[in-house]
C-alpha positions as CSV (number, residue, x, y, z in Angstrom):
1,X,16.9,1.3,18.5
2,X,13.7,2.1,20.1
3,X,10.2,1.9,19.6
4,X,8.7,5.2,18.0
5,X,5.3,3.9,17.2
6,X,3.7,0.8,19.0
7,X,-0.1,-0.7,17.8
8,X,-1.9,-3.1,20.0
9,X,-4.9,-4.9,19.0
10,X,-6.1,-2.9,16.0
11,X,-9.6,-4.0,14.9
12,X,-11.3,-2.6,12.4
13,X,-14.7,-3.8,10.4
14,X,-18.1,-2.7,8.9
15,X,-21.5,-4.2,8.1
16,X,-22.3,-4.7,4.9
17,X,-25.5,-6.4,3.7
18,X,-25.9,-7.5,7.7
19,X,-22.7,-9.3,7.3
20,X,-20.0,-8.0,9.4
21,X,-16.6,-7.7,7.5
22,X,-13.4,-7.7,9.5
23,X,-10.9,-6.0,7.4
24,X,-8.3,-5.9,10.5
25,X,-8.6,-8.3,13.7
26,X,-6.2,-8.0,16.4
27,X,-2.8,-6.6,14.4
28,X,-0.2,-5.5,17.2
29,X,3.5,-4.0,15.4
30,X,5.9,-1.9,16.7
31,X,7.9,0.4,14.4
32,X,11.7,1.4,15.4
33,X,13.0,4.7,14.7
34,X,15.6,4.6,11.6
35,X,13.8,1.7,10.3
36,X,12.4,2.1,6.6
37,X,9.2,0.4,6.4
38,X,7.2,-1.4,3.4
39,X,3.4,-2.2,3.3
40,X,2.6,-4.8,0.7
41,X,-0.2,-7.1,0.3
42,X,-2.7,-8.1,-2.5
43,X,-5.4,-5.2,-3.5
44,X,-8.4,-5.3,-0.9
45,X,-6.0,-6.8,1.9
46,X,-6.3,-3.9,4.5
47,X,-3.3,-1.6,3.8
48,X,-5.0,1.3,3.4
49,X,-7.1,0.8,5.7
50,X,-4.7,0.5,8.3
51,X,-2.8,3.4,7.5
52,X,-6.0,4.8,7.8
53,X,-6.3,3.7,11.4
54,X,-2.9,4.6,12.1
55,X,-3.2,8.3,10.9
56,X,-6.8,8.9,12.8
57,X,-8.5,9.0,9.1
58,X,-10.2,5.5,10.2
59,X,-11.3,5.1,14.1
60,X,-10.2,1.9,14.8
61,X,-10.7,-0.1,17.8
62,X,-7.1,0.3,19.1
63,X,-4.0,1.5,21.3
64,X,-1.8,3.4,19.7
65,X,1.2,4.9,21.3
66,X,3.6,7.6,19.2
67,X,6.7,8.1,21.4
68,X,5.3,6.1,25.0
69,X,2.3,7.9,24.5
70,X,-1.6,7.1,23.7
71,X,-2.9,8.8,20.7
């Protein structure tokens, strides 16, 4: 199969209280076309979030390329 949607080096964090809170350091997936995917992980562990990133809705400090190419 091939890749349909590649991540490289997704960081995303805020400040909070002049702490900085990294909610996603470094996460690099690829997702194959056909596959059926699952996100799961504990409440406040950064799915959303990542979607988020993914979709545009968060800006994330990231490549992301849909078919070969950056979006």
């Amino acid at each position: 199969m091939s890749t349909i949607l590649k991540l490289e080096n997704i960081c995303y964090g805020y400040e909070d209280g002049g702490y900085r809170r990294e909610i996603l350091k470094n996460l690099s997936y690829e997702f194959e076309a056909g596959t059926f995917y699952t996100i799961l992980g504990p409440s406040g562990s950064g799915k959303t979030t990542f979607v988020n990133a993914i979709t545009g809705y968060e800006k994330a400090d990231a490549e992301i390329l849909l078919n070969g190419e950056n979006i």
